[in-house]
C-alpha positions as a LaTeX table, in Angstrom:
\begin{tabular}{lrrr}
\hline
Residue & $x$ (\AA) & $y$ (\AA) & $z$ (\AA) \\
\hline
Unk1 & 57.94 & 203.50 & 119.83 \\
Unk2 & 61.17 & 201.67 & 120.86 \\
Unk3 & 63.22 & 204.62 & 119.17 \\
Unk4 & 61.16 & 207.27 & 120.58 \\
Unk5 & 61.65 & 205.94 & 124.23 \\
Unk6 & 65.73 & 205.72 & 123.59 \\
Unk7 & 64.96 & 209.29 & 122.12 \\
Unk8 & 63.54 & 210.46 & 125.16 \\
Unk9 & 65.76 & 208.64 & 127.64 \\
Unk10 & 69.02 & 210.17 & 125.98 \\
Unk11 & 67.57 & 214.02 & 125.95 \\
Unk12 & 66.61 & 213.43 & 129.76 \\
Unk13 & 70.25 & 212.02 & 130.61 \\
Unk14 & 71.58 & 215.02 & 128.74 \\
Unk15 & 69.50 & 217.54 & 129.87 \\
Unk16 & 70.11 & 216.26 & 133.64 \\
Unk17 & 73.92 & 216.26 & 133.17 \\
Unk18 & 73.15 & 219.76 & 132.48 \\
Unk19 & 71.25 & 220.39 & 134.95 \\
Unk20 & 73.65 & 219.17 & 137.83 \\
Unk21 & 76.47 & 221.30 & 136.23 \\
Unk22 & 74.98 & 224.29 & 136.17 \\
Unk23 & 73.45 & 223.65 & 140.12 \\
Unk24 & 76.85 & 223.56 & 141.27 \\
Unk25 & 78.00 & 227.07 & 139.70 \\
Unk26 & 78.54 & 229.13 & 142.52 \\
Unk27 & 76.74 & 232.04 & 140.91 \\
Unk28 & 74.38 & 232.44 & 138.07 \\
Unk29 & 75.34 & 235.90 & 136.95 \\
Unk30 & 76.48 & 235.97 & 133.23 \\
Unk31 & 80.29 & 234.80 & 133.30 \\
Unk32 & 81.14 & 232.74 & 130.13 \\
Unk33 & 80.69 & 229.61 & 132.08 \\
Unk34 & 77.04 & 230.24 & 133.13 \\
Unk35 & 76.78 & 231.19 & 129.43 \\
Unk36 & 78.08 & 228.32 & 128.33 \\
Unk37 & 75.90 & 226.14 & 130.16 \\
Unk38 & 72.54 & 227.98 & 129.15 \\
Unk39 & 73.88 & 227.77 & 125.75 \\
Unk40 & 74.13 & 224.37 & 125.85 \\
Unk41 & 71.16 & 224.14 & 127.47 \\
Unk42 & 69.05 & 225.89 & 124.87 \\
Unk43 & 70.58 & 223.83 & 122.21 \\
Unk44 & 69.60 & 220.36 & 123.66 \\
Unk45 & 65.89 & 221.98 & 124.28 \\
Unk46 & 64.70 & 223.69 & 121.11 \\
Unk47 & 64.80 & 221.05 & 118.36 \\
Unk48 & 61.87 & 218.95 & 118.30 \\
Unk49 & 60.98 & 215.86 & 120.57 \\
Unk50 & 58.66 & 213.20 & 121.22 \\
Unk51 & 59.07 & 213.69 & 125.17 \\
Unk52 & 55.92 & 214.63 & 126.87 \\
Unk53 & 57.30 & 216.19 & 130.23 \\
Unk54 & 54.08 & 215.62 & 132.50 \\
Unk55 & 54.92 & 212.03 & 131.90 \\
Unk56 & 58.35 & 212.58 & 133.38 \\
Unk57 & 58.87 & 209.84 & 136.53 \\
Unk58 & 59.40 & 211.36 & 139.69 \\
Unk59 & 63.47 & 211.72 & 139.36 \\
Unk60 & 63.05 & 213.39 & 136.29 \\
Unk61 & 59.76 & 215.53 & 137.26 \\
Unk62 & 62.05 & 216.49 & 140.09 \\
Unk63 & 64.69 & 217.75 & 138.10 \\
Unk64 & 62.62 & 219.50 & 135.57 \\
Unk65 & 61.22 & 221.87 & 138.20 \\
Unk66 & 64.41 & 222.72 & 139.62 \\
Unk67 & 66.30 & 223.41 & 136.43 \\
Unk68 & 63.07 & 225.59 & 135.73 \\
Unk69 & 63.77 & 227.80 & 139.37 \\
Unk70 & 67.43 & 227.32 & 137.99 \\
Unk71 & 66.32 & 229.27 & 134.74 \\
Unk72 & 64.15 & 231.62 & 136.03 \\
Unk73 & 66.68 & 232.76 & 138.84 \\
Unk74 & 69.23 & 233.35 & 135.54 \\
Unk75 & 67.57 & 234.98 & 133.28 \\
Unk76 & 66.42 & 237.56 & 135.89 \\
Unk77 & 70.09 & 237.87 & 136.56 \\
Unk78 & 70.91 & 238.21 & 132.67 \\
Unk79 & 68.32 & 240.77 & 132.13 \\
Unk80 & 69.54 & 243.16 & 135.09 \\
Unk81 & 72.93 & 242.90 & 133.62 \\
Unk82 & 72.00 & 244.17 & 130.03 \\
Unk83 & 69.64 & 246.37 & 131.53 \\
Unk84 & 72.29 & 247.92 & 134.11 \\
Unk85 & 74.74 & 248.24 & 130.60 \\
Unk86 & 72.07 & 249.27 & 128.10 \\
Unk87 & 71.11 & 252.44 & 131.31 \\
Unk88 & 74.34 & 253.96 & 130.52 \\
Unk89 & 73.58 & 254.99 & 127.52 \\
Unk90 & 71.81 & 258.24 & 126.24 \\
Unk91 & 69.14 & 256.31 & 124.98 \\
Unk92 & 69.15 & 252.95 & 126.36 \\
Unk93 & 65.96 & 252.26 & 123.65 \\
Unk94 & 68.95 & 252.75 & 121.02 \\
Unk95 & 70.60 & 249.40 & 121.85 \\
Unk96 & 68.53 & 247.19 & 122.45 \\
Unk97 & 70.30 & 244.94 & 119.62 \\
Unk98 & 73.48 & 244.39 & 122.10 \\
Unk99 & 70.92 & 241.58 & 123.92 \\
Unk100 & 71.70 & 238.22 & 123.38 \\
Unk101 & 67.70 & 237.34 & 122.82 \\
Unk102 & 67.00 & 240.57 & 120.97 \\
Unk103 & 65.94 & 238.88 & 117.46 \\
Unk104 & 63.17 & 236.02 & 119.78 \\
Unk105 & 61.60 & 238.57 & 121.46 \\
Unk106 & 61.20 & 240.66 & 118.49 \\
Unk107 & 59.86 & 237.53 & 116.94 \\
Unk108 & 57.90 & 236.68 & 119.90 \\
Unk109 & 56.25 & 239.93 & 120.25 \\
Unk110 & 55.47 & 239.92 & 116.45 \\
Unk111 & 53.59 & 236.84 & 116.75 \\
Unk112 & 51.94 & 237.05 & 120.17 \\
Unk113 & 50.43 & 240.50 & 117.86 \\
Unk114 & 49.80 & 238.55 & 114.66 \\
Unk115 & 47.81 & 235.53 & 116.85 \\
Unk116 & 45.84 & 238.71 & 118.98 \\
Unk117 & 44.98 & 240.18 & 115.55 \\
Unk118 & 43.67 & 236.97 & 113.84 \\
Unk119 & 41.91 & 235.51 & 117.11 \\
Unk120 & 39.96 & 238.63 & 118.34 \\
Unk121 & 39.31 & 240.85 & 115.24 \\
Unk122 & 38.82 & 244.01 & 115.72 \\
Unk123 & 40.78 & 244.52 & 119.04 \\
Unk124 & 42.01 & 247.88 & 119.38 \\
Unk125 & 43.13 & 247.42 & 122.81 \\
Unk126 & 43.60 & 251.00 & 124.76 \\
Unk127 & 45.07 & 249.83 & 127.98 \\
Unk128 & 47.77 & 246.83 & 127.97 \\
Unk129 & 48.74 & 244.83 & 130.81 \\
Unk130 & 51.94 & 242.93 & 130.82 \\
Unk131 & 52.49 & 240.69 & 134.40 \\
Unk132 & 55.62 & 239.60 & 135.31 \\
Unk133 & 57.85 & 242.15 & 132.93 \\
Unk134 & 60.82 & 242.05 & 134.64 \\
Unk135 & 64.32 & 244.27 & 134.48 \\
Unk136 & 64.36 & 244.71 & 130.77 \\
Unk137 & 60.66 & 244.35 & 129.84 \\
Unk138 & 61.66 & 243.63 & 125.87 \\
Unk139 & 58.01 & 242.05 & 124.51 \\
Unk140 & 56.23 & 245.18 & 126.05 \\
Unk141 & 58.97 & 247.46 & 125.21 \\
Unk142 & 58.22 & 246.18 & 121.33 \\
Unk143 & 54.56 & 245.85 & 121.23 \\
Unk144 & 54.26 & 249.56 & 122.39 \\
Unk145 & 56.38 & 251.09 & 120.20 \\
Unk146 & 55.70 & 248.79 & 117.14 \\
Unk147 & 52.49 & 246.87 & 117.41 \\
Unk148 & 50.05 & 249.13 & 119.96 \\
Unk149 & 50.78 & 252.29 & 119.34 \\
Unk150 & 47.73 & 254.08 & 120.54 \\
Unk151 & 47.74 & 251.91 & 124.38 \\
Unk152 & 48.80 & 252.35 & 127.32 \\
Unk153 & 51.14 & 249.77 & 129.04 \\
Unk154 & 51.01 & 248.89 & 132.77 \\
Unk155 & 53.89 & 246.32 & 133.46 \\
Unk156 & 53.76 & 244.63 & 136.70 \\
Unk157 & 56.65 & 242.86 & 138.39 \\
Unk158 & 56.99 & 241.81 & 142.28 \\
Unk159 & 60.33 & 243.36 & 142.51 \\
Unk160 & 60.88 & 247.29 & 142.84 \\
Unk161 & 64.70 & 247.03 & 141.93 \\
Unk162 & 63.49 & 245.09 & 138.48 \\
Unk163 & 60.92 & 247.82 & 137.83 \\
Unk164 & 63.55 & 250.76 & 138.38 \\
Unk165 & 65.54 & 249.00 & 135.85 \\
Unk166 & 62.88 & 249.31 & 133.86 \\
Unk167 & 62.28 & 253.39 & 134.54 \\
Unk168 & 65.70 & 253.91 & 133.33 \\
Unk169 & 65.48 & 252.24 & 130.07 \\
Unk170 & 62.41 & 254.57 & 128.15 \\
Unk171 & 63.71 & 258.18 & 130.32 \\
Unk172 & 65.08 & 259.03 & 127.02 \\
Unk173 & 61.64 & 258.38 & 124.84 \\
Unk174 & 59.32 & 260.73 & 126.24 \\
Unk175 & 56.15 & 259.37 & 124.23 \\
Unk176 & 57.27 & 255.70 & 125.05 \\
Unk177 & 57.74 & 256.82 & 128.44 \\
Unk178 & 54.44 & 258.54 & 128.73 \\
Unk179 & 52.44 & 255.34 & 127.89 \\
Unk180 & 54.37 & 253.05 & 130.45 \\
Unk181 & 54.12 & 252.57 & 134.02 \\
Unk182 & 55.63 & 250.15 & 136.09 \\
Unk183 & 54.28 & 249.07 & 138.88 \\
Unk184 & 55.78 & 246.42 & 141.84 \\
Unk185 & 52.93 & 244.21 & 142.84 \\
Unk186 & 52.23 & 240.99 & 142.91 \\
Unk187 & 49.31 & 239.57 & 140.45 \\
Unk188 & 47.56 & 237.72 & 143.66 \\
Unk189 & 47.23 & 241.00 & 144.76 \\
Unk190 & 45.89 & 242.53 & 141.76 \\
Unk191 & 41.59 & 243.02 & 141.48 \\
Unk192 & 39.79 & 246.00 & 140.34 \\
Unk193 & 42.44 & 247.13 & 138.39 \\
Unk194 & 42.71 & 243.82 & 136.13 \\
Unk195 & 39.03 & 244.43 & 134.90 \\
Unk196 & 40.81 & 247.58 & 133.13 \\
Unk197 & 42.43 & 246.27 & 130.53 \\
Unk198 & 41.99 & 245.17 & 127.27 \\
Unk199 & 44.60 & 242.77 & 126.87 \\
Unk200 & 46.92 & 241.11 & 129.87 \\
Unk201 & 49.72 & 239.61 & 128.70 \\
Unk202 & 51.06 & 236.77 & 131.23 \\
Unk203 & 54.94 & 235.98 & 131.12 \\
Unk204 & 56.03 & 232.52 & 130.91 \\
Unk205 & 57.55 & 232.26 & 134.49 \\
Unk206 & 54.61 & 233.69 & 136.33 \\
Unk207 & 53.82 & 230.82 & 138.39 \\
Unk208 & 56.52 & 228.39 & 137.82 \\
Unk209 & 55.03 & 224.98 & 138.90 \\
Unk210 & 51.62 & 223.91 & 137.66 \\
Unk211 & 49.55 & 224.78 & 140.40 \\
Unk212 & 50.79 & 228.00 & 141.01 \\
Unk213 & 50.08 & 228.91 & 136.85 \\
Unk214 & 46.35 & 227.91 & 137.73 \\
Unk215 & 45.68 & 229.55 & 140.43 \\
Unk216 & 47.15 & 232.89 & 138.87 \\
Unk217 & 44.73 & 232.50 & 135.82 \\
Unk218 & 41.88 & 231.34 & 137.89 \\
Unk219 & 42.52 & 234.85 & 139.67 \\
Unk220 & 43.13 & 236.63 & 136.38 \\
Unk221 & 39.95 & 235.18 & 135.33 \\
Unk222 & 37.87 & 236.23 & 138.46 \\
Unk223 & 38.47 & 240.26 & 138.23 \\
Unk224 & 39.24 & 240.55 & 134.33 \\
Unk225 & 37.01 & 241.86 & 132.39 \\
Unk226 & 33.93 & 239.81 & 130.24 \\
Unk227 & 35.63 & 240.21 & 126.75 \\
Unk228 & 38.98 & 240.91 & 127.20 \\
Unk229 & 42.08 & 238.86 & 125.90 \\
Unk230 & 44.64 & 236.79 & 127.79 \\
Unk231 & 47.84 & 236.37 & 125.67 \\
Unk232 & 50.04 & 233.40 & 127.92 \\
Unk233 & 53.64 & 232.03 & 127.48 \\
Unk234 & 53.79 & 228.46 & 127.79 \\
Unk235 & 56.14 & 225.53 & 126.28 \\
Unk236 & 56.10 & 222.26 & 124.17 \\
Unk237 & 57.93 & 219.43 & 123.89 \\
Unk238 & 61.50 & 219.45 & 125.38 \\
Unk239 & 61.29 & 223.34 & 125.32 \\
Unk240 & 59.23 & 222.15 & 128.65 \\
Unk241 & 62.42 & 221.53 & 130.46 \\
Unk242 & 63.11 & 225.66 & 130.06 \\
Unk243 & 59.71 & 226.85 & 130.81 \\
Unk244 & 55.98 & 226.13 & 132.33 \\
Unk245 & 53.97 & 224.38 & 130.48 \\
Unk246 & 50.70 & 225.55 & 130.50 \\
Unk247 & 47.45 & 223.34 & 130.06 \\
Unk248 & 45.00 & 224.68 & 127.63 \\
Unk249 & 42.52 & 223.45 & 129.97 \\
Unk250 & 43.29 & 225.39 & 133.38 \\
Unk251 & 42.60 & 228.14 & 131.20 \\
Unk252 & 39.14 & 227.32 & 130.47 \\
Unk253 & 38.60 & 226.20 & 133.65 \\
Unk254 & 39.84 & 229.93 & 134.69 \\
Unk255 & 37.02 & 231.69 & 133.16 \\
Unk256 & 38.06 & 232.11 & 129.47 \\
Unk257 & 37.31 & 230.60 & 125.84 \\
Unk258 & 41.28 & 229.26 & 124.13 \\
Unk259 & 41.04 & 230.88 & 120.87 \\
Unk260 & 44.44 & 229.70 & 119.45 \\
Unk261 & 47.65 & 227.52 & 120.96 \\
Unk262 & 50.74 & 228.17 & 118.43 \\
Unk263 & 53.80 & 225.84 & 119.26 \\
Unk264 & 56.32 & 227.36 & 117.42 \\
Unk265 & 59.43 & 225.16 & 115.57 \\
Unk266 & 62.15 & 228.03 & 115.13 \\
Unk267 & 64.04 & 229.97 & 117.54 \\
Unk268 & 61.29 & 231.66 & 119.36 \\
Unk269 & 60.99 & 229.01 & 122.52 \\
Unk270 & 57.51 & 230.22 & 123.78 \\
Unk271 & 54.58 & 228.72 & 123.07 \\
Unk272 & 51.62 & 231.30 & 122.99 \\
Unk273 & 48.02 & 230.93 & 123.92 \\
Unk274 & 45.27 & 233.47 & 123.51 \\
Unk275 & 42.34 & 233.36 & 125.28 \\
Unk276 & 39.25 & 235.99 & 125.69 \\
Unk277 & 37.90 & 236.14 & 128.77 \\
Unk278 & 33.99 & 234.49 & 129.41 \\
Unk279 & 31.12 & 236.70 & 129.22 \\
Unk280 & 27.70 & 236.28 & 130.53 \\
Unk281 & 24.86 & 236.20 & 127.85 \\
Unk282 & 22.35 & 237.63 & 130.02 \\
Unk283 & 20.44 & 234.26 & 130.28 \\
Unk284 & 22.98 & 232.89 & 133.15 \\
Unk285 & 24.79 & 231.08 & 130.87 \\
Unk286 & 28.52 & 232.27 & 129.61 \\
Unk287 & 29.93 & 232.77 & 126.24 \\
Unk288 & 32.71 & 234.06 & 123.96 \\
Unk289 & 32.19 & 234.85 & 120.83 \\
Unk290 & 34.52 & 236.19 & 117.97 \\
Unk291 & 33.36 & 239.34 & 116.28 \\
Unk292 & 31.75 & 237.81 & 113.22 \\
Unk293 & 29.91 & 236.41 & 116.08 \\
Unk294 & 30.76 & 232.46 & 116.00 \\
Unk295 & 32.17 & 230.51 & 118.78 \\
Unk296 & 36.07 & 230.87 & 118.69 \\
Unk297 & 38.03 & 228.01 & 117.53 \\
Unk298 & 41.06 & 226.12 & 118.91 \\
Unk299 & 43.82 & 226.29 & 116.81 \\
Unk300 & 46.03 & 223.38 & 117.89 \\
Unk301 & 49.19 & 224.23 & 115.19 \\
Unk302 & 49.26 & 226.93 & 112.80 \\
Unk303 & 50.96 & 228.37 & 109.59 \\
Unk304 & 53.43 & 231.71 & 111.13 \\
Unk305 & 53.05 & 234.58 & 109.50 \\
Unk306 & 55.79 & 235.72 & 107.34 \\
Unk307 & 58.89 & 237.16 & 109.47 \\
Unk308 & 59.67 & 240.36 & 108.97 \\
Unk309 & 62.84 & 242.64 & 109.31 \\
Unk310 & 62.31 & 244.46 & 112.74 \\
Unk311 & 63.76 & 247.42 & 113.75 \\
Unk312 & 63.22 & 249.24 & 117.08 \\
\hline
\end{tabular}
């Protein structure tokens, strides 16, 4: 235990040295100091860890949060960059491999579809949500074109400049094209329309402190509809200091059934949780059942499915 505490206490006086360097860049566009730092950053965060950061003292806590904004504000800022370079091509869709984070979110995506196909059999979703998609919306860019074929994507994003991005980037694809809409709302404001769709995919930085990531799936969970999926990014271990961490638990307490939590141990930073959304059973109680008709399980850790070579 002695170890594990010295572990801990060296990864959090690392990853705040960090985090005070890269507070004082003047700018967090991509320069190769800003990529440095991330770089860095990444490094000290992905390899496994004993800490546990909701048990972070207040200093710490403190900085966690603030190197999360830190984050969030930069990779917005790296994905209007490639997405601002990858719009002057022909076909943007082409190049999607110049990306720094091209091979994650093609392994993200892959597995976010491999859990959705193990968890809730049968799903042939026709209509795909995907909140919080950003300037270069990569995971639904992939799961359209590779994964979900046959649905139709609605990407939501509170910023209209990030969802013209966006436009540019499938003009060239007219099928792709045809199946995607973006739309500049925020998810708060979002209610009939949620009960729509089949799946809702929630990014990782929707709702960036705790609270915030509660109240958007309590809301998700109030207008989506009895049955459909929930597919949300969350973190583990030190990979907590990059993104939310999400508790299994506000999600139940949101209105849906945790089918599966995969924490994954290679590159891909997100943790994924699928959830299916509660359903009444006609007797005023509520249930969610798989298709063979049991009560879904919780998966705590599980075997990934064998990678694959991806090619857009």
């Amino acid at each position: 235990m002695e170890a594990q505490n010295h572990e801990v206490a060296a990864l959090v006086e690392k990853i705040s040295g960090l985090h005070a360097a890269i507070a004082k860049l003047p700018s967090l566009s991509p320069s190769p100091a800003v990529d440095a730092l991330f770089t860095a950053l990444v490094a000290a965060c992905v390899p496994a860890s004993p800490v546990d950061v909701s048990r972070l003292g207040p200093d710490a806590r403190k900085m966690r949060e603030e190197l999360i904004r830190l984050c969030s504000d930069a990779e917005g800022q790296l994905e209007a960059h490639h997405a601002d370079a990858l719009a002057a091509f022909d076909n943007p869709l082409d190049h999607l491999h110049r990306f720094p984070y091209y091979r994650n979110y093609i392994d993200l995506s892959r597995l976010e579809n491999d859990l959705l196909a193990r968890h809730v059999p049968g799903l042939a979703p026709a209509r795909v949500a995907f909140v919080g998609s950003g300037p270069l919306p990569f995971s639904s860019l992939v799961l359209a074109a590779r994964h979900l074929p046959g649905a139709l994507f609605d990407n939501y994003d509170r910023c209209a400049a990030a969802n013209e991005r966006a436009r540019k980037l499938v003009r060239a694809d007219a099928g792709l094209s045809a199946r995607m809409s973006f739309r500049t709302a925020d998810v708060a404001d979002l209610t009939e329309e949620l009960a729509e769709y089949d799946v809702v995919f929630l990014a990782a930085l929707v709702g960036v402190a705790a609270e915030d990531k509660a109240r958007v799936v309590a809301h998700l969970g109030r207008h989506m509809a009895p049955g459909a999926a929930l597919v949300v990014r969350s973190a583990h271990g030190a990979r907590g200091f990059l993104y939310p961490v999400v508790d299994p638990e506000d999600i139940g307490r949101g209105g849906f059934d945790v089918l599966a939590v995969y924490h994954p141990d290679d590159e891909v930073i997100n943790s994924v949780i699928v959830a299916r959304k509660v359903a009444d059973d006609g007797h005023g109680s509520k249930c969610c059942k798989t298709e063979a008709g049991a009560a879904a399980p919780l998966q705590a850790r599980e075997e990934p499915a064998a990678r694959e070579e991806v090619s857009f």
